[in-house]
C-alpha positions as CSV (number, residue, x, y, z in Angstrom):
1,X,-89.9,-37.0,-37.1
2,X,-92.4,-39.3,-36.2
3,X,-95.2,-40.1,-33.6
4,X,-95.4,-42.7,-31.1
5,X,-98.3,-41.4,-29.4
6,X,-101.3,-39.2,-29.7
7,X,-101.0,-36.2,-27.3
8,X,-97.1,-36.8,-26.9
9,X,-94.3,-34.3,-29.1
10,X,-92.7,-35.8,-32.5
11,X,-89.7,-37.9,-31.7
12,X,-86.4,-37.5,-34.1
13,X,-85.3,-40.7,-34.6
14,X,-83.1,-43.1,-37.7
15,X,-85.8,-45.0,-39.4
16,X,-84.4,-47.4,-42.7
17,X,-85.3,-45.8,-45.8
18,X,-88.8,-46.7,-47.6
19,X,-88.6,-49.6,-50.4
20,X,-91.6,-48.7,-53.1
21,X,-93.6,-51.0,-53.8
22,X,-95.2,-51.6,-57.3
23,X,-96.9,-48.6,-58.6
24,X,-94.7,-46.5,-56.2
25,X,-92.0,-43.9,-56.2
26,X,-89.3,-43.4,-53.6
27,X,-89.4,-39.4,-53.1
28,X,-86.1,-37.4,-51.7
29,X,-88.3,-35.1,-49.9
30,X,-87.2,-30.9,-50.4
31,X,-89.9,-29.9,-48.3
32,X,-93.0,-30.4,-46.1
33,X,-95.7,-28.0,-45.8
34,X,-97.5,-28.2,-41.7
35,X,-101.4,-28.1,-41.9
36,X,-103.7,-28.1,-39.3
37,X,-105.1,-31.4,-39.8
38,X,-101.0,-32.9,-38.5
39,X,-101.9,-30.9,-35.5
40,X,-105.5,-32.6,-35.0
41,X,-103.6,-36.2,-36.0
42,X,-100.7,-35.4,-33.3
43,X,-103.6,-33.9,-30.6
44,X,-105.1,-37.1,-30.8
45,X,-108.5,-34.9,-32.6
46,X,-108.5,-38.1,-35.3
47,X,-108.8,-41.5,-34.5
48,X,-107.0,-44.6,-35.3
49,X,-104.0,-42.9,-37.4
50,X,-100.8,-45.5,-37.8
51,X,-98.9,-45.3,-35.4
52,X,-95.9,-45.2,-35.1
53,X,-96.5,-42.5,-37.4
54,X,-94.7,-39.8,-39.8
55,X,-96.9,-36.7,-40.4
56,X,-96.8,-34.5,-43.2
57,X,-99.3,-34.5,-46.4
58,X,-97.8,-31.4,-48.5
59,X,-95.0,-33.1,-50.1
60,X,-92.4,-32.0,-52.7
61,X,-89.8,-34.3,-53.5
62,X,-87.4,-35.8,-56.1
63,X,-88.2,-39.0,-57.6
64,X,-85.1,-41.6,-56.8
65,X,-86.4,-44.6,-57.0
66,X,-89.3,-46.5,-58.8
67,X,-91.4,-49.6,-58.3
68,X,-92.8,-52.2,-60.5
69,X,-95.3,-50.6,-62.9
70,X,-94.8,-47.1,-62.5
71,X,-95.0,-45.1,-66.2
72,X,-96.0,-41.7,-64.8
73,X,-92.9,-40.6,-63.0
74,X,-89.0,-41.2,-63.8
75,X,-86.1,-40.8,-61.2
76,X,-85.3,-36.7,-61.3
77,X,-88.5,-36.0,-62.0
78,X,-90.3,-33.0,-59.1
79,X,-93.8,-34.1,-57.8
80,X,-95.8,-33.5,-55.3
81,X,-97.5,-35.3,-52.8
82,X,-101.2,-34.9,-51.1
83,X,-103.3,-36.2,-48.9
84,X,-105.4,-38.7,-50.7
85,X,-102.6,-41.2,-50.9
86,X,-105.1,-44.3,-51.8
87,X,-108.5,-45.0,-53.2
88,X,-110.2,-48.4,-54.2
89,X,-111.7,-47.4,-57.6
90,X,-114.3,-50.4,-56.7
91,X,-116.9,-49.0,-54.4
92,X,-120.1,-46.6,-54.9
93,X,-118.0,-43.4,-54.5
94,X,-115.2,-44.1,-57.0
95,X,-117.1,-45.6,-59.7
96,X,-119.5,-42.3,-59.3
97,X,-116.2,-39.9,-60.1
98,X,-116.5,-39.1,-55.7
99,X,-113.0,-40.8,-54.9
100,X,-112.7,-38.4,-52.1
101,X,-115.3,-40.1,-50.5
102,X,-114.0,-43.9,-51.2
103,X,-114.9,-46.4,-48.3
104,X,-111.1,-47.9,-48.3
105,X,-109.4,-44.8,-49.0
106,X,-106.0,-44.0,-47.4
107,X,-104.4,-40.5,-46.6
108,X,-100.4,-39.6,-46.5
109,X,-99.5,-38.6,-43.1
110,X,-102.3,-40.9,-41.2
111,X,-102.2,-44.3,-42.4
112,X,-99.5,-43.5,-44.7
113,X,-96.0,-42.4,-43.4
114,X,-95.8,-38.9,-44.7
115,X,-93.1,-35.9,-45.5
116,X,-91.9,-35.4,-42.2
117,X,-88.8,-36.5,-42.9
118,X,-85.7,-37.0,-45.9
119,X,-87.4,-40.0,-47.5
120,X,-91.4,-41.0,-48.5
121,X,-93.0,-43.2,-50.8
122,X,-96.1,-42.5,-52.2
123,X,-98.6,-44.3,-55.1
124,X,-98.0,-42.2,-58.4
125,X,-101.3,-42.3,-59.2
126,X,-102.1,-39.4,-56.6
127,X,-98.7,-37.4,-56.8
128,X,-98.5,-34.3,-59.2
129,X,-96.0,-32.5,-61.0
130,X,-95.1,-29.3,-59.4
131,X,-95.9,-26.2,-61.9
132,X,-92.6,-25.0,-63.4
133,X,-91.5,-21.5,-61.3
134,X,-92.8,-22.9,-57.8
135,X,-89.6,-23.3,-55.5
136,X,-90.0,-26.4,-53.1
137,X,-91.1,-24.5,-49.9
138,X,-93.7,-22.2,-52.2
139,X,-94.9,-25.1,-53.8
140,X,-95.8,-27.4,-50.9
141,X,-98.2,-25.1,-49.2
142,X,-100.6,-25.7,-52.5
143,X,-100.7,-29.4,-52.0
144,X,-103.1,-29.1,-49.6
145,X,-104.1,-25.4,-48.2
146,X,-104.5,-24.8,-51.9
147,X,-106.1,-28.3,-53.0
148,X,-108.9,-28.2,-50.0
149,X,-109.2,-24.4,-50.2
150,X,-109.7,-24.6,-54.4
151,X,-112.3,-27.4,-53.6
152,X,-114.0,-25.5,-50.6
153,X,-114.2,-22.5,-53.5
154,X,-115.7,-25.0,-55.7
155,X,-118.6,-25.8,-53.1
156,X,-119.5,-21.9,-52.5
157,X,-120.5,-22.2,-56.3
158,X,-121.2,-18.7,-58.3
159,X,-121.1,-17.1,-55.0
160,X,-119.9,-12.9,-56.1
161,X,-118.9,-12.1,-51.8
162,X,-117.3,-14.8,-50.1
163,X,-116.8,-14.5,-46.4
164,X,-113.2,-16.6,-45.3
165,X,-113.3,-17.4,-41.5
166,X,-109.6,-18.4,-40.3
167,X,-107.2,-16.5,-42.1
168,X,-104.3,-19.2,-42.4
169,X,-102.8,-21.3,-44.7
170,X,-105.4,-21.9,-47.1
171,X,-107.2,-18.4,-46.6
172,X,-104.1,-17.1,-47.7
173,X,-104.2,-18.9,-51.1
174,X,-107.9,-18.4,-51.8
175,X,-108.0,-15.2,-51.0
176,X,-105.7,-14.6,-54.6
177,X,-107.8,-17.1,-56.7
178,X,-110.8,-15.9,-56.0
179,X,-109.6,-12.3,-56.7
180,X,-108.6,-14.0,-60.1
181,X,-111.9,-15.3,-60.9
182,X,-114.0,-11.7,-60.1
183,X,-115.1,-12.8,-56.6
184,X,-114.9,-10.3,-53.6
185,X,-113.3,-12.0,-50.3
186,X,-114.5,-10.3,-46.7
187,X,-111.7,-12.0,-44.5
188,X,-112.8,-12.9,-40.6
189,X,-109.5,-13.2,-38.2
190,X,-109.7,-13.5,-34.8
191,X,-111.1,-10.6,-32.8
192,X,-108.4,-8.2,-32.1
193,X,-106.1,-9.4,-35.0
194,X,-105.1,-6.1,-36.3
195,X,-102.0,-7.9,-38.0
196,X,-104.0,-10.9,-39.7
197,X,-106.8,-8.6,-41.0
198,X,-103.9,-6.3,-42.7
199,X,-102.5,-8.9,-44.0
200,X,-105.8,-10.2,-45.3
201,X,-106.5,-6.8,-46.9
202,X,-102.7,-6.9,-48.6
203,X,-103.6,-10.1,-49.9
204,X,-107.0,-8.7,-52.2
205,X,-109.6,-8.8,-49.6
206,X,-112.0,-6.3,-49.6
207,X,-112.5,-6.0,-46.2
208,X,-111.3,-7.7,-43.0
209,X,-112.7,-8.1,-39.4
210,X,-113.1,-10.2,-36.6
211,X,-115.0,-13.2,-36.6
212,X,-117.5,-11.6,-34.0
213,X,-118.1,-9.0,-36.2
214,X,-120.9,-9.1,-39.4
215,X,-119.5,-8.1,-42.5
216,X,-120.4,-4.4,-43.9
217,X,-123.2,-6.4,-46.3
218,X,-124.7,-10.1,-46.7
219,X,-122.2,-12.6,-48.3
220,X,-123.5,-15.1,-50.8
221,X,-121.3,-17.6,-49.3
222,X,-118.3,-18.7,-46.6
223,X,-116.3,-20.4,-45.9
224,X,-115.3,-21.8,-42.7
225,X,-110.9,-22.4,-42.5
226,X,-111.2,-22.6,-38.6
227,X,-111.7,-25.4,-36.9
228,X,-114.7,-23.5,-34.3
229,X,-118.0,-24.6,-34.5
230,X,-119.2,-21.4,-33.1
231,X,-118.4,-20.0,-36.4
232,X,-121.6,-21.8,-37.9
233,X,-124.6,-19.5,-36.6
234,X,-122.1,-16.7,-37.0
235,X,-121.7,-17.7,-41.2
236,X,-125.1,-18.5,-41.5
237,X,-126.5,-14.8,-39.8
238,X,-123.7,-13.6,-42.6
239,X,-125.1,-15.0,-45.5
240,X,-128.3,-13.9,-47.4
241,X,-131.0,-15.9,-48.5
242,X,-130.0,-18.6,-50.7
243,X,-126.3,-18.8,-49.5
244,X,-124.0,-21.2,-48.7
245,X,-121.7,-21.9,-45.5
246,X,-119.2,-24.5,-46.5
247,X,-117.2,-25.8,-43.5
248,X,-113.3,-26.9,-45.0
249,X,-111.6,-28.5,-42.1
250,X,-111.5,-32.5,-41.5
251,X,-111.8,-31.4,-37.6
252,X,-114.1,-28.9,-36.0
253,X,-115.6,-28.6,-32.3
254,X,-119.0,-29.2,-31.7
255,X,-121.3,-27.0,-33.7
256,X,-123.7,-25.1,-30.6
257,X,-127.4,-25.0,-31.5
258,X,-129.1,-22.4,-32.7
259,X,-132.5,-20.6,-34.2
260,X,-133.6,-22.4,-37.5
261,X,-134.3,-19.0,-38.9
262,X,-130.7,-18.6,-39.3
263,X,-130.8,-21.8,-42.0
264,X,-134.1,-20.6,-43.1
265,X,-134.1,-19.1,-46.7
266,X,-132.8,-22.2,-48.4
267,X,-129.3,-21.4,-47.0
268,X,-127.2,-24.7,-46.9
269,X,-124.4,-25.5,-44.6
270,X,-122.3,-28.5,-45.9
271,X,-118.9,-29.7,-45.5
272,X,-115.8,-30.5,-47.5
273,X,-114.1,-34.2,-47.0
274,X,-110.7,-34.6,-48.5
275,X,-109.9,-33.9,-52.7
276,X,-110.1,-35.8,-56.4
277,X,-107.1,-35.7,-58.5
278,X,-109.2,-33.7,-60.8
279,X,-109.8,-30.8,-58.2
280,X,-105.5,-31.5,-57.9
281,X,-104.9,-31.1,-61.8
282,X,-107.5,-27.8,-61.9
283,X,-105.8,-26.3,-59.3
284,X,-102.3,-26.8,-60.2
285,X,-103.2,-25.4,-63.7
286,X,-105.0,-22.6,-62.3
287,X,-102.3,-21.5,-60.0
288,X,-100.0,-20.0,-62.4
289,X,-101.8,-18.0,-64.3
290,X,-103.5,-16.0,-61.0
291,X,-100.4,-16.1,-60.0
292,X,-100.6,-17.7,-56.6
293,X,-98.1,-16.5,-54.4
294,X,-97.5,-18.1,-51.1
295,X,-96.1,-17.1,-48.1
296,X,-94.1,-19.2,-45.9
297,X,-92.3,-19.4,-42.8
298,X,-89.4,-22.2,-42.8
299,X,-88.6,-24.4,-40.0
300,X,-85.6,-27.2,-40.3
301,X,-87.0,-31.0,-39.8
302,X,-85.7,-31.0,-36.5
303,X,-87.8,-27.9,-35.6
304,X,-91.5,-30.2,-36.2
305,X,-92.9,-29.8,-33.1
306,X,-92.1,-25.8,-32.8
307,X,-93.8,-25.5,-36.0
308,X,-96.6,-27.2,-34.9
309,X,-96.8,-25.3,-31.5
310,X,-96.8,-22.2,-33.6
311,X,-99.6,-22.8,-35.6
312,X,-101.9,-23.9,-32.6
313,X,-100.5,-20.8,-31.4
314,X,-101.8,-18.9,-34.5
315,X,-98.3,-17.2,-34.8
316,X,-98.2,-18.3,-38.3
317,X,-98.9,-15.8,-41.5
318,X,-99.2,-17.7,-44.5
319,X,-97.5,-21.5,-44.4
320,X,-95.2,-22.9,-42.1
321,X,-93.0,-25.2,-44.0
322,X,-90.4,-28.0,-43.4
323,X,-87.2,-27.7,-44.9
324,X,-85.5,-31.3,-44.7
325,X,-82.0,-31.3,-45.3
């Protein structure tokens, strides 16, 4: 499946299979997980993505083919793919161990083809192996709702209650780590999302609401999943002194104004861009021993743009995932 044009459905079309290059690996893609950041490519939310273009940054694949120089992976080998698919290692932000901020970098699924479809190539340097015990479609959900949410986690620091806002995908995930590591999660859906909130609560959070709501007492931290700027003031009159609000997304709408004595206190708001391939090897370590569990909701290749619809719909629980055949 690929796009032609922002704002238009994926088109199903024959496209030649990918040669790797040196330093690459041909992948015979298993399965694709959907993340919100295809739908903000595809909405036309992110500028300048190739085009034409195939989506899809949560890859897991079988090595069949290997370019020039690669030593990391061999063919039959099971990796996953993520979406910092390039960086420089040159400028101020690689050389200070911040490659997720690199000036040149390059991202699977926006200016590289991603997992959308049977075939991919991607640079070995930022695939991973999958943890042994992770079928394909559980697996690919953690290549990116897992990598973003673990660094997102990361960025709330020592924080003991953690408010999530947007129960998805990543939510989902985190929800279980942080359980793991001793934290208490107070999940916010939205309003009137009896299902989501129970399903938040199954999951290991302590308590679940809507997003208007405040939470039963002050967090030390959230995080913000949803892409709604009006979820900003609402974190930061959440959060006690000292606190964090850490928004995840690569997209948001504009944040509204509001009082400064919300941000008073030495509360910080910042924001999360991209991944390292250290918060990728921490995470895919971690992950077994919690044991993260995903839960996904299969669609067939051909079946992209219904995926998609449903989760701008928010008709997903857990991950929906591509199943290429």
């Amino acid at each position: 499946m690929f796009l032609e044009t922002p704002g238009q459905p994926l088109r199903f079309a024959d496209l030649p299979v990918p040669v790797p290059g040196d330093g690459q690996v041909l992948l015979r893609v298993h399965a694709c997980a959907v993340c919100r950041t295809d739908l903000h490519i595809v909405d036309g939310e992110l500028a300048s993505p190739k085009l034409p273009l195939v989506p899809g940054h949560q890859i897991v694949g079988t090595v069949v083919q290997t370019g020039e120089g690669v030593e990391k992976f061999a063919a039959g080998d099971r990796v996953g793919v993520p979406w910092l698919g390039y960086t420089c290692n040159r400028c101020r932000y690689c050389r200070s161990g911040r490659e997720n901020l690199c000036d040149c970098a390059a991202f699977t699924g926006y200016q590289i083809d991603g997992g959308y479809a049977e075939c991919a190539v991607a640079d070995e340097r930022f695939c991973f192996r999958i943890p042994a015990g992770y079928p394909d479609l559980q697996a690919a959900p953690l290549l990116c709702a897992g990598l973003i949410g673990y660094r997102s986690l990361k960025m709330a620091g020592d924080a003991e209650r953690i408010g999530f806002y947007g129960f998805g995908a990543a939510a989902h995930i985190l929800v279980q780590v942080a359980g793991y590591l001793g934290r208490q999660v107070f999940a916010f859906t939205r309003p009137g999302d009896v299902e989501g909130q129970a399903f938040a609560r199954q999951l290991g959070a302590v308590w679940a609401g809507g997003a208007d709501e405040l939470p039963p007492e002050e967090l030390d931290a959230a995080i913000i999943f949803a892409p709604a700027g009006q979820l900003v003031p609402a974190a930061l009159r959440a959060v006690s002194k000292g606190g964090a609000v850490v928004c995840a997304g690569i997209h948001m709408s504009d944040i509204p104004s509001f009082p400064y004595e919300i941000l008073w206190g030495e509360r910080v708001l910042r924001s999360v861009a991209n991944l390292t391939r250290e918060d990728g090897e921490e995470f895919l370590a971690l992950a077994p021993l919690v044991p993260v569990r995903t839960e996904v909701q299969p669609f067939p290749l051909s079946a992209a743009n219904e995926a998609l619809e449903a989760l701008r719909a928010g008709k997903i629980q857990g991950a929906a995932v591509l199943v290429i055949d």
